[in-house]
Kinemage of the C-alpha trace (Angstrom):
@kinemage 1
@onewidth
@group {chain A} dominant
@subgroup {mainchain}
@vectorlist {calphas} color= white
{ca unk a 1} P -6.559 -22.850 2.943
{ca unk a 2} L -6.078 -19.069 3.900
{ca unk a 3} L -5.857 -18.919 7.805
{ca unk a 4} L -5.908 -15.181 8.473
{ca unk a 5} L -7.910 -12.775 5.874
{ca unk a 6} L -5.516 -9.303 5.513
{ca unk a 7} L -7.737 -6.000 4.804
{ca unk a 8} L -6.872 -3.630 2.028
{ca unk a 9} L -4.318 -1.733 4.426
{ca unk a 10} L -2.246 -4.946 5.398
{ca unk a 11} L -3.994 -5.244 9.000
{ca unk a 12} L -5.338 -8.173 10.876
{ca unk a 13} L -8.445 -7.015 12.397
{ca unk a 14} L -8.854 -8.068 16.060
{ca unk a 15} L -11.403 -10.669 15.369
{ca unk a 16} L -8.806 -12.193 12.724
{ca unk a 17} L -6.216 -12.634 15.419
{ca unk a 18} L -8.232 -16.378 17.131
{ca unk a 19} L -6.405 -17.614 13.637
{ca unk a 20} L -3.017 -17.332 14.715
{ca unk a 21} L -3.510 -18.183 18.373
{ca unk a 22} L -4.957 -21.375 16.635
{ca unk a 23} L -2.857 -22.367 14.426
{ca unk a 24} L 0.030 -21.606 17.700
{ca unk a 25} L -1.748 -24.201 19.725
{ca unk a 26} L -2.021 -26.756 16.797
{ca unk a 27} L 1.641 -26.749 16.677
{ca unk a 28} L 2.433 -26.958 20.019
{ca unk a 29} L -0.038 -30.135 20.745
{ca unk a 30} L 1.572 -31.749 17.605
{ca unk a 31} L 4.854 -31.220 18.702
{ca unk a 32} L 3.688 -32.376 21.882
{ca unk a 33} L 2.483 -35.432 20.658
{ca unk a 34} L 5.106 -36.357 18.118
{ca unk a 35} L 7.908 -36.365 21.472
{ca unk a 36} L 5.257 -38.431 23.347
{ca unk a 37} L 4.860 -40.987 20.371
{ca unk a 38} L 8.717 -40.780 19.493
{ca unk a 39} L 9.511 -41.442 23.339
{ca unk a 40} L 7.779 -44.366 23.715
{ca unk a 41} L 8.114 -45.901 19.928
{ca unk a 42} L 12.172 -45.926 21.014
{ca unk a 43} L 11.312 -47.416 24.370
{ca unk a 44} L 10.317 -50.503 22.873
{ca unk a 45} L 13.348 -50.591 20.190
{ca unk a 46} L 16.512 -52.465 20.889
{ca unk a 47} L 19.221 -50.295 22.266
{ca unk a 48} L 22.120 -49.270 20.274
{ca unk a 49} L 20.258 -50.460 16.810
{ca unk a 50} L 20.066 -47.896 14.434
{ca unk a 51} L 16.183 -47.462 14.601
{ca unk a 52} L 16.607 -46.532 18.472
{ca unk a 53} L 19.476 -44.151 17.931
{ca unk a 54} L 16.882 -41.918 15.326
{ca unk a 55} L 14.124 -41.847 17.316
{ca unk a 56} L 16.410 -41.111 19.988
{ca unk a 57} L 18.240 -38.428 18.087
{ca unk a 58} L 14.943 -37.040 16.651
{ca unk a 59} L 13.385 -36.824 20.300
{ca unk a 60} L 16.523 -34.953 21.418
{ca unk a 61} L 16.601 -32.647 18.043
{ca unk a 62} L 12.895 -32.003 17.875
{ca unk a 63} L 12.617 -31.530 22.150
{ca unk a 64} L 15.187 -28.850 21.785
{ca unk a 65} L 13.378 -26.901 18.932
{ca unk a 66} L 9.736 -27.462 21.218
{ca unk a 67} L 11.630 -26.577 24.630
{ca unk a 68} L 13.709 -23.130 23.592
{ca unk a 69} L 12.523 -22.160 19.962
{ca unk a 70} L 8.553 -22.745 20.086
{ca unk a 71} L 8.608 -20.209 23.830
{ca unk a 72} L 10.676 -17.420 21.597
{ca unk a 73} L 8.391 -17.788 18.465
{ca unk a 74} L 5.423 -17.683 20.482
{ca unk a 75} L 6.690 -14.633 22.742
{ca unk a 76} L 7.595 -12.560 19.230
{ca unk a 77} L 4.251 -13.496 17.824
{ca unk a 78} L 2.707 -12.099 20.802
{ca unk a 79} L 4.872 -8.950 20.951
{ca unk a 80} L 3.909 -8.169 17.245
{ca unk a 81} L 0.122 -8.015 17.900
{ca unk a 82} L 0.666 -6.447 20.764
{ca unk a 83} L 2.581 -3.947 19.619
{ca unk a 84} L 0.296 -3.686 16.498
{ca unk a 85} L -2.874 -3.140 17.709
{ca unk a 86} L -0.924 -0.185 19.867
{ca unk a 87} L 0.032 1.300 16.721
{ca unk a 88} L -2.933 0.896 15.015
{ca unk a 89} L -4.829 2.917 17.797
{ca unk a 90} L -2.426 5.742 17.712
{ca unk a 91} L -2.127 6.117 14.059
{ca unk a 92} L -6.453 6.266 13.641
């Protein structure tokens, strides 16, 4: 499945662009949901067994990656089509 069609030159045209924004919000409500369904799937486990400790290690791991990674990705995504739909108006 190709998300995002490219043009000859390499460009994203501006009506391209509700592809990425798309597939940005996909990830974040599956990440969202995977910590929800993680969270409480270890609340009902037996503490200390080694089933809680992995959800419970995999909630930590994963809410780390959603909490300080997913903001940065999402702010340099943002910065690139910003910045290249500036360029792209000087250079034509």
């Amino acid at each position: 499945m190709q998300i995002t069609k490219v043009n000859k030159r390499g460009n994203i045209g501006i009506n391209q662009l509700s592809g990425v924004v798309l597939v940005l919000v996909v990830a974040a409500i599956t990440l969202g949901l995977g910590l929800t369904v993680l969270s409480s799937f270890s609340g009902a486990l037996t503490v200390n067994s080694i089933a809680f400790n992995s959800t419970t290690a995999t909630t930590a791991a994963v809410g780390a990656l959603g909490s300080t990674w997913f903001s940065i990705i999402v702010t340099v995504v943002a910065a690139v089509i910003i910045l290249g739909l500036i360029v792209r108006s000087l250079v034509q």
